[in-house]
Structures are given as structure tokens and as C-alpha cells.
N, C-alpha and C positions, 0 to 999 in steps of 0.2 A: 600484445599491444591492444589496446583500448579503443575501438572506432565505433563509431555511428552513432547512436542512440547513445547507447554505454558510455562514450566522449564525453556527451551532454553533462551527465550524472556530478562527474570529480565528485564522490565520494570513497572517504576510509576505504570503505569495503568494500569496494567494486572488485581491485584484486581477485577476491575469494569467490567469485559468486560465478555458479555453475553454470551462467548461458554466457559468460564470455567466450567468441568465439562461435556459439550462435548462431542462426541465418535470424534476422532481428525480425520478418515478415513471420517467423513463429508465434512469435508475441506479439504481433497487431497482425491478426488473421484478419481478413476481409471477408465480406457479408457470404455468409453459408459456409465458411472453413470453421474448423475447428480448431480449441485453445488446446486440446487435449496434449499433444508433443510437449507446448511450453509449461503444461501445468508440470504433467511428468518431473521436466527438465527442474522447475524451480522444488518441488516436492523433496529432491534429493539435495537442495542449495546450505550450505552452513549458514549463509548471508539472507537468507528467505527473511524473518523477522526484519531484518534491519530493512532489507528494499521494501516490503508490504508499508512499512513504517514511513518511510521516504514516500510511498506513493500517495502514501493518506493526505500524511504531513502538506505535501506540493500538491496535490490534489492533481495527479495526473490524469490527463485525459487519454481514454482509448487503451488498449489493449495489455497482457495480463503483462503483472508484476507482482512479487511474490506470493505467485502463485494463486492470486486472486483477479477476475476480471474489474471492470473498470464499477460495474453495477453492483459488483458485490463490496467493490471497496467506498463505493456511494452508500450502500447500507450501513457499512460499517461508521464513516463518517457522522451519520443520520443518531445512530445508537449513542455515539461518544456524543455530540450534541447535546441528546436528551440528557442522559446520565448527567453531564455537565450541570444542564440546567437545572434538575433535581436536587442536585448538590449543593447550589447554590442557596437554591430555595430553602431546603433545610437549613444552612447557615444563618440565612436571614432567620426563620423565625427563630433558630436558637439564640439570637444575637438578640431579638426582641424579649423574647423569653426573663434574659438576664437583665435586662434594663428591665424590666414590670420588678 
């Protein structure tokens, strides 16, 4: 059965996913504990991609989800941002390109 955090979630995949079951204070370790038990835990998860993904996605606050902390998955946010914007950028001038 599904409680606490994990409740929250009602995702597909939650089933699968290795910290079901869990003590949930793993993955929101408090100031001077370590993530290191929940990284482990998620390291081994078949559903890692998909939660990381959900984390990005909802922009979770606080503590690790697939297997990523909260700062690393702000960075990663920040990257896909740029990237985005790059992309776009190039679109534009190739769109202008073809109208000259």
C-alpha cells in the first residue's frame, strides 16, 4: 500500500519504484544528515528516470527523488531552460533566413 509522500504522487509508476515502503525522512534528510541510504535506494529503482522526471516536471521542493537532490535537479532544470532557449533562438533565425 501507498502512504505518505508516495500518496501524494498517484502516478503509473509509483508501484514499481524501489523506496515504496521506505522510511520517507530518508529522502528529506534534515540539515547535516545524509541523502546517501536514499540515493543508494533510488540507484537500484527500475522507475528512477520516470520519478527524476516527475520531479523536474512539478518542480519538487526538498529532498532526493530519483536519485537526485533538490539543487541538482535545479541545475538540471536551469540546463534544459538554456538548451530550450538556444533552440528556439536558432529556429528564429532559420525562419528569418528563409523569408530573406
Amino acid at each position: 500500500m501507498v502512504t505518505g509522500f508516495h500518496a501524494r504522487l498517484n502516478e503509473p509508476w509509483l508501484d514499481q519504484a524501489a523506496c515504496i515502503g521506505a522510511d520517507t525522512k530518508l529522502f528529506f534528510p534534515g540539515r547535516g544528515s545524509t541523502p546517501k541510504i536514499a540515493k543508494e535506494i533510488c540507484g537500484g529503482c527500475p522507475v528512477r528516470v520516470e520519478c527524476l522526471e516527475y520531479a523536474i516536471r512539478k518542480n519538487v521542493q526538498g529532498g532526493v527523488l530519483g536519485g537526485e537532490s533538490e539543487r541538482s535537479r535545479r541545475r538540471m532544470r536551469a540546463e534544459r531552460r538554456k538548451e530550450l532557449s538556444e533552440i528556439r533562438k536558432e529556429g528564429r533565425e532559420n525562419a528569418h533566413k528563409t523569408v530573406s
